[in-house]
N, C-alpha and C positions, 0 to 999 in steps of 0.2 A: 354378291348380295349388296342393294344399295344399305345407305347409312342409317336411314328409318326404321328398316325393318332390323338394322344390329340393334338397332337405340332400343326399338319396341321388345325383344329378344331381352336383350340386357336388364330391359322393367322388367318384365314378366319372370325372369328368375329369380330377381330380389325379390319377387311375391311368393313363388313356390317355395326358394329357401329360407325364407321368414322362420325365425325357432320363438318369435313370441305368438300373444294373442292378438297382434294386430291386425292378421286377416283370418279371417271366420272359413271354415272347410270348404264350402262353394266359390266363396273366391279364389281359395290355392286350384280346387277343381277345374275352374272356368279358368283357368293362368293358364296349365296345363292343358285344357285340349286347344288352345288359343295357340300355343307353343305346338303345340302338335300341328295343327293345320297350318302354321307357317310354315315350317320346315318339311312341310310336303310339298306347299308351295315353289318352295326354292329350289328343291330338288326335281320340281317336275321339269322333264326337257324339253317338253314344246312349252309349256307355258316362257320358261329362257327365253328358247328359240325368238319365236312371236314378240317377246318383249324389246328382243335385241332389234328385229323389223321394223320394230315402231321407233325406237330411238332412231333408226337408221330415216325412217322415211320423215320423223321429227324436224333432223337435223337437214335433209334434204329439201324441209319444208312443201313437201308432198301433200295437200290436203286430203285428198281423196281416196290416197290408200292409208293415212292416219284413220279416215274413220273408218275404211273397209277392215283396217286392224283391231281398231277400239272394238268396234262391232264382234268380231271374232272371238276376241280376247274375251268380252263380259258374253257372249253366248257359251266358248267354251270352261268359263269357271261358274257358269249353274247350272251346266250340264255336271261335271266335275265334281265341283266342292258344293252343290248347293246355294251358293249365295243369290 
């Protein structure tokens, strides 16, 4: 898991375990399925997989299969997750 997504993980449960009235029910709500679709995220294995491909062809400096990946990647998570 990169460090964005612990940091963002890490907010988001300060928000859910909030015991004041700081945050209003729809925001613990919306924390939690925000939490939730991360850590499907993270757990999905080709999403991994795919991601590990793109740092590879990154660091290979590959342009052409960077975008045949990018491409992939944003087709396969709104097919997916919706976004």
């Amino acid at each position: 898991m990169d460090l964005s997504r612990e940091a963002d993980l890490i907010q988001l449960n300060q928000v859910i375990n909030d015991q004041t009235d700081k945050y209003t029910y729809h925001q613990k709500r919306r924390a939690r399925r925000t939490t939730s679709k991360i850590l499907k995220k993270i757990h999905d294995p080709y999403l991994k997989d795919t991601r590990m491909r793109l740092i590879r062809a990154t660091r290979a400096n590959d342009i052409a299969e960077i975008n045949k990946i990018s491409d992939t990647l944003q087709e396969y998570e709104r097919r997916t997750y919706g976004l």
